[in-house]
C-alpha positions as CSV (number, residue, x, y, z in Angstrom):
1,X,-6.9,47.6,7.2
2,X,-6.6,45.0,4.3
3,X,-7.5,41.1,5.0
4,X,-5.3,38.7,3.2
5,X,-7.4,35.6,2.0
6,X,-4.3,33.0,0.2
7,X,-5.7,31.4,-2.8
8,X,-7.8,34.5,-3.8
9,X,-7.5,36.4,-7.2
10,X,-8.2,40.3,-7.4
11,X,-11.5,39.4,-8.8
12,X,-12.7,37.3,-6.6
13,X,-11.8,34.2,-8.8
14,X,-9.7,31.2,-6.8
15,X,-6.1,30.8,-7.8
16,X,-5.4,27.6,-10.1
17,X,-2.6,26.1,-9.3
18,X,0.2,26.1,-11.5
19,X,1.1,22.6,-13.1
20,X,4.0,21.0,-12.7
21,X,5.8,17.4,-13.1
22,X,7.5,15.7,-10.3
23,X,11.1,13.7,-10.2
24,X,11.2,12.0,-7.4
25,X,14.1,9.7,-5.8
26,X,16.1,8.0,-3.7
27,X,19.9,7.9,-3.3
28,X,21.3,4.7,-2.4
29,X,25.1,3.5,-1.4
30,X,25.9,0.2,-2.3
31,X,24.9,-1.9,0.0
32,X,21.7,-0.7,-0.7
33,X,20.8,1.6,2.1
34,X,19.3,4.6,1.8
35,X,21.8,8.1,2.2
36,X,20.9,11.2,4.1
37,X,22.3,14.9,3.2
38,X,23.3,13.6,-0.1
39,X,23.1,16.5,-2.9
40,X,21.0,15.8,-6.2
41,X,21.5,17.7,-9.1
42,X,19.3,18.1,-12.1
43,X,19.5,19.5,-15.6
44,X,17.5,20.2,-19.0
45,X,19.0,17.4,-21.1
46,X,19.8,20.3,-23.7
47,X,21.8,22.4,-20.7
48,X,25.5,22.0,-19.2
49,X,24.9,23.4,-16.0
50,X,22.4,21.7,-13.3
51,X,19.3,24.1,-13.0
52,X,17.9,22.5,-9.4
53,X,20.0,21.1,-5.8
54,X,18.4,19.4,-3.4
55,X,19.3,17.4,-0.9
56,X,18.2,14.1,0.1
57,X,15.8,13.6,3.4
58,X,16.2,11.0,5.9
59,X,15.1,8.1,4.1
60,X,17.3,9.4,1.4
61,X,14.2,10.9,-0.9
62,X,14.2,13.9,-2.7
63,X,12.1,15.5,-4.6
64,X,11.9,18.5,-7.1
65,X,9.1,19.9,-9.4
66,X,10.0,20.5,-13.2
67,X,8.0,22.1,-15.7
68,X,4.9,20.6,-17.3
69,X,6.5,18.3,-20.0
70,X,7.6,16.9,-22.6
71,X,11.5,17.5,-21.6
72,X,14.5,15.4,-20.5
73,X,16.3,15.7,-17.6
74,X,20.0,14.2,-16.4
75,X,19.5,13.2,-12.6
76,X,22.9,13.1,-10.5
77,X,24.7,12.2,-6.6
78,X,27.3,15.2,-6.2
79,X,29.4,13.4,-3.6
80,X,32.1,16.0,-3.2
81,X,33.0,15.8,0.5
82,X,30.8,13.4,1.3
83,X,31.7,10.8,3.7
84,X,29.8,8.6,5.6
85,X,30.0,8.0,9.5
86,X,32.6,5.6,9.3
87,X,34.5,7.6,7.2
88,X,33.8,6.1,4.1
89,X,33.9,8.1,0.7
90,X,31.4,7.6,-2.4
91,X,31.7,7.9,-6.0
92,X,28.9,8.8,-7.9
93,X,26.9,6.4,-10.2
94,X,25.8,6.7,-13.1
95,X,23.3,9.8,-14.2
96,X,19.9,8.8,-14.3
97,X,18.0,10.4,-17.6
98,X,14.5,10.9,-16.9
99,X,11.5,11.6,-19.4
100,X,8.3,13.9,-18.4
101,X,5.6,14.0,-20.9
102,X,3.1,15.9,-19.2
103,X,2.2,17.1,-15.6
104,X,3.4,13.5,-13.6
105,X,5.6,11.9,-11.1
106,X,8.8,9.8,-12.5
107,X,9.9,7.7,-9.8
108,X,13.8,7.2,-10.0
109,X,17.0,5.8,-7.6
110,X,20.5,7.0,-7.4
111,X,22.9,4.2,-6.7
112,X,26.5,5.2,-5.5
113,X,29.4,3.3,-5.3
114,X,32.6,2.6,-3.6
């Protein structure tokens, strides 16, 4: 019978946990309120294709963790079939670039338009 202990190396040692840096945002339409269900995209600076998808929450936050830094990042609102409840569409705005230098939390906002 084996007992699983989470956290717990082979040796006995505990587990560090792996660094990481945080983006963190919030999507917002024009009128400034705050979107739910809205995807994010993020990419290496350096890359073409977006590497992470989230979607925002229900105060229209997202979050995703990125390697330790330094590295650049391009931040974006896929609005592709979104509408809102009045049946309203969105166009994106403009990417956001965001910075990490080390293992910390870059606060950012996406800002849609009509």
């Amino acid at each position: 019978m084996a007992l699983l202990v989470p956290g717990v190396a082979h040796g006995g040692e505990p587990s560090k946990p792996k660094p990481y840096a945080l983006i963190f945002g919030t999507v917002w339409d024009p009128d400034g309120h705050f979107l739910y269900g809205v995807t994010v995209k993020i990419r290496r600076a350096d890359k073409k294709k977006a590497q992470w998808e989230v979607q925002s929450n229900h105060t229209g936050e997202f979050a995703q963790r990125v390697p330790v830094g330094p590295g650049d990042y391009i931040v974006w609102a896929d609005v592709k079939g979104y509408k809102l409840p009045d049946g309203r569409r969105l166009q994106a705005g403009p990417d956001v670039k965001v910075h990490i230098d080390h293992d910390e939390r870059s606060d950012i906002g996406l800002h849609l338009n009509w």
